[in-house]
C-alpha positions in Angstrom: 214.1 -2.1 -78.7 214.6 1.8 -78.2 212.3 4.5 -76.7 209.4 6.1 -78.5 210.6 8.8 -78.5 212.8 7.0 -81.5 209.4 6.4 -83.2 207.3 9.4 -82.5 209.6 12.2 -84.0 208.2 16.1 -84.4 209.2 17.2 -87.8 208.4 18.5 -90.9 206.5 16.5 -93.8 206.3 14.7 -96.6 208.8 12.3 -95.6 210.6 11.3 -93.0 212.9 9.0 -94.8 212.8 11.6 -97.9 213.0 14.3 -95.8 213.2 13.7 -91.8 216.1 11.6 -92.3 218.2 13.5 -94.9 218.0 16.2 -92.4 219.4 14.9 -89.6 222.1 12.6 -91.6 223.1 16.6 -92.7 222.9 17.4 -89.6 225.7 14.6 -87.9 227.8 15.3 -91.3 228.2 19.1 -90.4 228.9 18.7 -86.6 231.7 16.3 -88.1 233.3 18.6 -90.3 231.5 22.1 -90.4 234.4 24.0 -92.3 234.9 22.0 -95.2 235.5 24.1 -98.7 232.3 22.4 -100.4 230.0 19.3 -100.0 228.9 16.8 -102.7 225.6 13.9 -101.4 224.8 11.4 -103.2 221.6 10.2 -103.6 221.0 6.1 -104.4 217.8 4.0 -104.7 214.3 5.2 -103.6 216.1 8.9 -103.0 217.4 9.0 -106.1 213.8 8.1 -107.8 211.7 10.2 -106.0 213.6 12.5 -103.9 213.0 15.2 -106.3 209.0 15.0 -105.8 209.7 13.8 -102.1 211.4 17.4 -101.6 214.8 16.1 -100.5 217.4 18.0 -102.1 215.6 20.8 -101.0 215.8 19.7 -97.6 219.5 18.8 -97.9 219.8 22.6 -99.0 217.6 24.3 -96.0 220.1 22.5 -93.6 223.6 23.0 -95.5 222.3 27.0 -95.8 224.7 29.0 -97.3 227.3 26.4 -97.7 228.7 25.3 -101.0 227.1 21.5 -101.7 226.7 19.2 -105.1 223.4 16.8 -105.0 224.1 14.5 -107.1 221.2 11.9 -108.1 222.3 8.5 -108.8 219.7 6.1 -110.1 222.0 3.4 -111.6 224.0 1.9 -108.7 221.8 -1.1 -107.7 224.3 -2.3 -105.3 223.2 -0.8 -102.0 222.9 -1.7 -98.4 219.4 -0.2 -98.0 217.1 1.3 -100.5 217.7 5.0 -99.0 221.3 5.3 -98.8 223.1 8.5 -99.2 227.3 9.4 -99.5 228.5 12.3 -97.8 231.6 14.0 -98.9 233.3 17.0 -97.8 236.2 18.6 -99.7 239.0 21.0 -98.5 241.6 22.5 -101.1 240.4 19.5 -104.1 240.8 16.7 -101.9 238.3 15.0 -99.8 238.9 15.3 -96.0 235.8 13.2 -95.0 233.0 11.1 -96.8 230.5 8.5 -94.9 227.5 6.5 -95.9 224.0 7.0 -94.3 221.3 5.1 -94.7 217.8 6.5 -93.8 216.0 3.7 -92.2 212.5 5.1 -91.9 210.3 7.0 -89.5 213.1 9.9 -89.7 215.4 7.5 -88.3 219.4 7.1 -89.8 222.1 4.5 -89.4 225.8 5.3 -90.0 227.7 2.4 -92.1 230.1 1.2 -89.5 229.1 3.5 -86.1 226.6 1.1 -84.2 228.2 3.7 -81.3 225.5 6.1 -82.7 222.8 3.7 -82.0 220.1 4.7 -79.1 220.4 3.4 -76.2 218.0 -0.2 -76.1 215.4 0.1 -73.3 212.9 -2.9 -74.1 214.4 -6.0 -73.2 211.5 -8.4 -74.6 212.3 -8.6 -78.2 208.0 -9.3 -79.5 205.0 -9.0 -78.7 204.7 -12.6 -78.0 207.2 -12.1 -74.7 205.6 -8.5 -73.5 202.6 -10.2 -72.7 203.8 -13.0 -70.8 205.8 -10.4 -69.2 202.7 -8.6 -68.4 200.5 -11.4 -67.7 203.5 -12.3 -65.0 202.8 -8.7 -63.0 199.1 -9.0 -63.8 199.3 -5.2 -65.6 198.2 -3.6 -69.1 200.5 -3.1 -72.0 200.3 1.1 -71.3 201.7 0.2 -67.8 204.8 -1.9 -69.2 205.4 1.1 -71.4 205.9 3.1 -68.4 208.0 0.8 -66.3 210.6 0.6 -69.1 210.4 4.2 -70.6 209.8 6.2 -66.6 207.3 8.2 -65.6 208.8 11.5 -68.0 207.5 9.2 -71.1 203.8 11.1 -70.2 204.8 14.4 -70.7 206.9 13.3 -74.0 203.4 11.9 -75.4 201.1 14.6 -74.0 203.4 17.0 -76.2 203.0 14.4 -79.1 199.1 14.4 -78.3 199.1 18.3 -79.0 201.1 17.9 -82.2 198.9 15.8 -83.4 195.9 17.9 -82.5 197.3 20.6 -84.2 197.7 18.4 -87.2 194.8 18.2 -87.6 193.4 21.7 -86.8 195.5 23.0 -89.6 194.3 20.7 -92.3 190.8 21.8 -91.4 191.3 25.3 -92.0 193.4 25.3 -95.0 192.0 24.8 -98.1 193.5 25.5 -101.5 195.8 23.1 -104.2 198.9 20.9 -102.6 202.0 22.0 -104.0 203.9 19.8 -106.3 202.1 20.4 -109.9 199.3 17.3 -109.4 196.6 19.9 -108.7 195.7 17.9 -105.7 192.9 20.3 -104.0 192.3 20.0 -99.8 189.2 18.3 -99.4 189.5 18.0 -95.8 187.6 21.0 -94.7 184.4 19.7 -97.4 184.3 16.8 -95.6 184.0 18.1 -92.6 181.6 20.1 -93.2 179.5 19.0 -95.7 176.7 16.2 -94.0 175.3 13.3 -96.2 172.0 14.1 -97.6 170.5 11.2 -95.4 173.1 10.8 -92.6 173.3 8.0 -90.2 175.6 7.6 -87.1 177.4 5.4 -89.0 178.1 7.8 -92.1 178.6 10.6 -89.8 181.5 8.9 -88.3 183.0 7.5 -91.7 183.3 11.0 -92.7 185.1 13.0 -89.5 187.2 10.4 -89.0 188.6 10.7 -93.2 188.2 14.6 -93.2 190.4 14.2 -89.5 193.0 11.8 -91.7 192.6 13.7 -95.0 193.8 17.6 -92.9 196.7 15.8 -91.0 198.1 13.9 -94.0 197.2 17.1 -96.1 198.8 19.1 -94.1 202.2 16.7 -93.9 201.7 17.0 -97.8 202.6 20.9 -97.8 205.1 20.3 -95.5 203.6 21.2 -92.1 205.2 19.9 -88.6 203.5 16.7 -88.0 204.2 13.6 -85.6 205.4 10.7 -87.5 203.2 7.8 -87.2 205.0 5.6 -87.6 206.3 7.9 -90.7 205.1 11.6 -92.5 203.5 9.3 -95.0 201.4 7.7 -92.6 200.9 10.1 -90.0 197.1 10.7 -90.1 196.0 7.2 -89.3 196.8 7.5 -85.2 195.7 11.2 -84.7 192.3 10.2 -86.9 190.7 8.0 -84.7 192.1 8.9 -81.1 190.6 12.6 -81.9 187.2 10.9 -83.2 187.0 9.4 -80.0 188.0 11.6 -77.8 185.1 13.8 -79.0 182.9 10.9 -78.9 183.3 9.3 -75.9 184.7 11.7 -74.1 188.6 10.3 -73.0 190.6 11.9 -71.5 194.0 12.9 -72.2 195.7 11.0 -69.8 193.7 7.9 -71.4 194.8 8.8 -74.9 198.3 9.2 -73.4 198.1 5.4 -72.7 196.6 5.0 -76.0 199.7 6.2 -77.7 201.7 4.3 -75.2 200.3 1.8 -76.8 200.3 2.2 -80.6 204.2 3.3 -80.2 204.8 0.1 -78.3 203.2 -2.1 -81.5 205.1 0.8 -84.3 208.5 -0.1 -82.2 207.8 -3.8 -82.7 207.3 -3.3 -86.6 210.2 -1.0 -86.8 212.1 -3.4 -84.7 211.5 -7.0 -86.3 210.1 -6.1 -89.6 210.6 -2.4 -91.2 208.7 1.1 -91.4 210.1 1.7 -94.3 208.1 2.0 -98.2 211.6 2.0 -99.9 212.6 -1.2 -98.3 208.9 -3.4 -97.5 206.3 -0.9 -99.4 203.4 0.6 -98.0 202.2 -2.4 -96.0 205.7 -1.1 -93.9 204.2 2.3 -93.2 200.0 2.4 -93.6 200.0 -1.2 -92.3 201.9 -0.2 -89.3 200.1 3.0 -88.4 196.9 1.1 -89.1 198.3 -1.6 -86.4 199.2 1.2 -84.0 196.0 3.0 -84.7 194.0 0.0 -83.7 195.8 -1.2 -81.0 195.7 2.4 -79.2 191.8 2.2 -79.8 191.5 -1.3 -77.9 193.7 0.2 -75.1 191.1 3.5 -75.2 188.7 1.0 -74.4 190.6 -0.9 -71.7 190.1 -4.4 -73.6 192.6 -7.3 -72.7 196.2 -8.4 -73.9 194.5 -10.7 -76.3 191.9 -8.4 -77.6 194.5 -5.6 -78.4 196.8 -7.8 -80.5 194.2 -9.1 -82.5 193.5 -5.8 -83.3 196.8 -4.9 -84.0 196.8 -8.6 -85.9 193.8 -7.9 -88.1 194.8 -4.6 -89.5 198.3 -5.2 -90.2 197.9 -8.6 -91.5 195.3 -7.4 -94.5 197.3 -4.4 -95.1 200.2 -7.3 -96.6 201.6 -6.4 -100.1 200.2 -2.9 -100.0 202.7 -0.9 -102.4 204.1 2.4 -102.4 203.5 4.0 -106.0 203.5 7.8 -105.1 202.7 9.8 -108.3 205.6 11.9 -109.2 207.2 10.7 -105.9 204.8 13.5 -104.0 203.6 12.6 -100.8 199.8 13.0 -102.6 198.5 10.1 -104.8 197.8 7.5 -103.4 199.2 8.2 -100.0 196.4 11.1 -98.7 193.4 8.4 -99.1 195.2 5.8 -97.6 195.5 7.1 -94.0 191.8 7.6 -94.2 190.9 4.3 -94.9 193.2 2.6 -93.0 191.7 4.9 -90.2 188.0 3.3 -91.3 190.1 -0.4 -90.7 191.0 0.4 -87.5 187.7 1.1 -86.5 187.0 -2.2 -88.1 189.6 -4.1 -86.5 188.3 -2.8 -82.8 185.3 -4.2 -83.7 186.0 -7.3 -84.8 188.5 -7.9 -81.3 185.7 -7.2 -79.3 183.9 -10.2 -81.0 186.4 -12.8 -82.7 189.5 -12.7 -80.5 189.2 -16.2 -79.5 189.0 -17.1 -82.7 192.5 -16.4 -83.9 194.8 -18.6 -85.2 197.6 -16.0 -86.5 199.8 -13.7 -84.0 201.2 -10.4 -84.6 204.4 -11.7 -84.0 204.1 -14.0 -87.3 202.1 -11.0 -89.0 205.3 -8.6 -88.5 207.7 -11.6 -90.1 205.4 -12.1 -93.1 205.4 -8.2 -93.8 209.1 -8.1 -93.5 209.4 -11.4 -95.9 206.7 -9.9 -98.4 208.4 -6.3 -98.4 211.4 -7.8 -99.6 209.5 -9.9 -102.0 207.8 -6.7 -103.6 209.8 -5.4 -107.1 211.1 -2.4 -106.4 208.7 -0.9 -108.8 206.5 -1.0 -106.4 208.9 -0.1 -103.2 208.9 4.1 -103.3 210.9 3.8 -106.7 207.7 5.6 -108.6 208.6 3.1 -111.3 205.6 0.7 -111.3 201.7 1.0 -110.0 199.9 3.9 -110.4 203.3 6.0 -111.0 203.8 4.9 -113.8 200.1 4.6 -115.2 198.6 8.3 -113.7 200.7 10.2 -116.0 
């Protein structure tokens, strides 16, 4: 398993397998051959259906910049070795000189059809969750503290940037108000529901509402394209920052606390990304909302310094009722239904704490099995309802 710093990326939004990854597949293709006469990509599967509303031609543009380069969208070829795969081709004098196939893997990760040599470098040797804590249980120490052993010490100052980012996030979102781009007329509500108190508020409410208007500006703002942490993914980016700053404010952590917190949540995202997928083009939203929902929860048991039991079944519960979930974006934006999602799966998370606190010896299910299921269902799902913007609400909204 590789570093967080392979799962938390900085970037800009909506997508970081629309968008993220695109980028930096443009990115390698350059440095290979910068002085080619032209450029043709081509576009297959989920990028081909909703790249257009998922902005990533004009990404491919931004980084080519003044160079000559054909996007070509190709929504017929079924046969594909992952649902975002993309041809590069470069062209000197009429003939091509160069041409490889990408494939954006999710969380703004790529893979290079026949490189593994551009692989990162594996630091986790346990391969689940099942084997970290018997690891841990071994050295008698928290799952935070394993994340440290393997990553070194410098993996604190990596997340305290990550921590700001996030902050920022979601300071943005609640001071921009306005319609989202993209021709939906989605209007910013996260600012309103910040400010705006229930005519007969309890605690309860209260926090319902700050930790959705903290999820709506951070996922708002990855909507318009702001630099945002991924999540595990843009799409899902507001579920993590959402409840750690609710509780923060609340109770007061600090941020060497919520720096084990995230420590935490990576180390469950990297296990998804790992054994399963992060991807909505290849397992649908359960792949990116579940997951974040898992790390979110997770993160808040480790906030609260519960046990190796207690944090799984929190990362258990959310993921494993977050299975089938589909990605339908409207008009392939980054909007509909994907904004309202991160709030409630920030209100599961929540939940989930809860419920380990109580019901942990009660479990019969791990997360290990949870994260194989997903996988199993994703690939179940019709492609409809995998990022296509073919089935679901895609199809119905308009």
């Amino acid at each position: 398993m590789k570093s967080l710093r392979q799962l938390y990326k900085i970037g800009r939004g909506p997508s970081s397998s629309h968008t993220m990854g695109p980028e930096k597949a443009c990115r390698y293709f350059l440095n290979l051959i910068p002085d080619a006469d032209r450029y043709k990509v081509i576009l297959y599967g989920s990028l081909a259906l909703t790249g257009k509303g998922h902005r990533t031609d004009a990404a491919i543009q931004m980084t080519m910049e003044d160079r000559s380069v054909e996007i070509v969208f190709d929504t017929e070829n079924q046969d594909l070795p992952h649902a975002n795969t993309m041809d590069f081709i470069a062209y000197r004098n009429g003939e091509i000189v160069e041409q490889k196939r990408i494939l954006s893997v999710g969380g703004g990760d790529i893979r290079i059809e026949d490189h593994p040599e551009a692989e990162a470098e594996e630091i986790y040797p346990e391969k689940n969750l099942r084997e970290i804590i018997a690891y841990c249980n071994s050295k008698n120490i928290r799952l935070s503290d394993y994340v440290f052993e393997r990553e070194g010490d410098d993996i604190r100052s990596f997340l305290f940037e990550i921590w700001q980012v996030m902050k920022k996030e979601i300071r943005a979102g609640l001071t921009t108000t306005g319609v989202l781009p993209g021709g939906l007329g989605v209007q910013r509500v996260a600012q309103l529901l910040y400010n705006r108190r229930h005519i007969d508020e309890r605690p309860e409410t209260r926090e319902n509402r700050i930790v959705c208007a903290y999820a709506f500006a951070a996922a708002e703002h990855n909507a318009d394209c702001g630099t945002i942490v991924t999540a595990p993914t843009c799409g899902a980016c507001a579920t993590v920052p959402a409840v750690l700053q609710y509780m923060q404010e609340k109770k007061g952590f600090s941020d060497e606390q919520i720096i084990k917190a995230l420590a935490v949540g990576g180390l469950i995202g990297n296990l998804v990304k790992q054994n399963a997928s992060i991807s909505g083009a290849e397992c649908g939203c359960q792949a990116e909302i579940g997951t974040a929902c898992a790390m979110a929860s997770a993160a808040l048991a480790e906030l609260f310094e519960m046990g190796l039991d207690q944090i799984e079944y929190a990362a258990e519960v959310s993921l494993e009722h977050m299975l089938g979930l589909t990605c339908d974006p409207v008009c392939g934006l980054v909007q509909i239904p994907c904004i309202e999602r991160n709030a409630i799966a920030a209100m599961r998370a929540l939940n989930a704490l809860s419920l380990a606190n109580f019901l942990t010896g009660t479990r019969k299910i791990s997360f290990d099995m949870v994260v194989k299921t997903m996988y199993e269902t994703g690939k179940d799902i019709h492609a409809h309802y995998r990022e296509t913007s073919e089935g679901g609400l895609a199809k119905l909204v308009l």
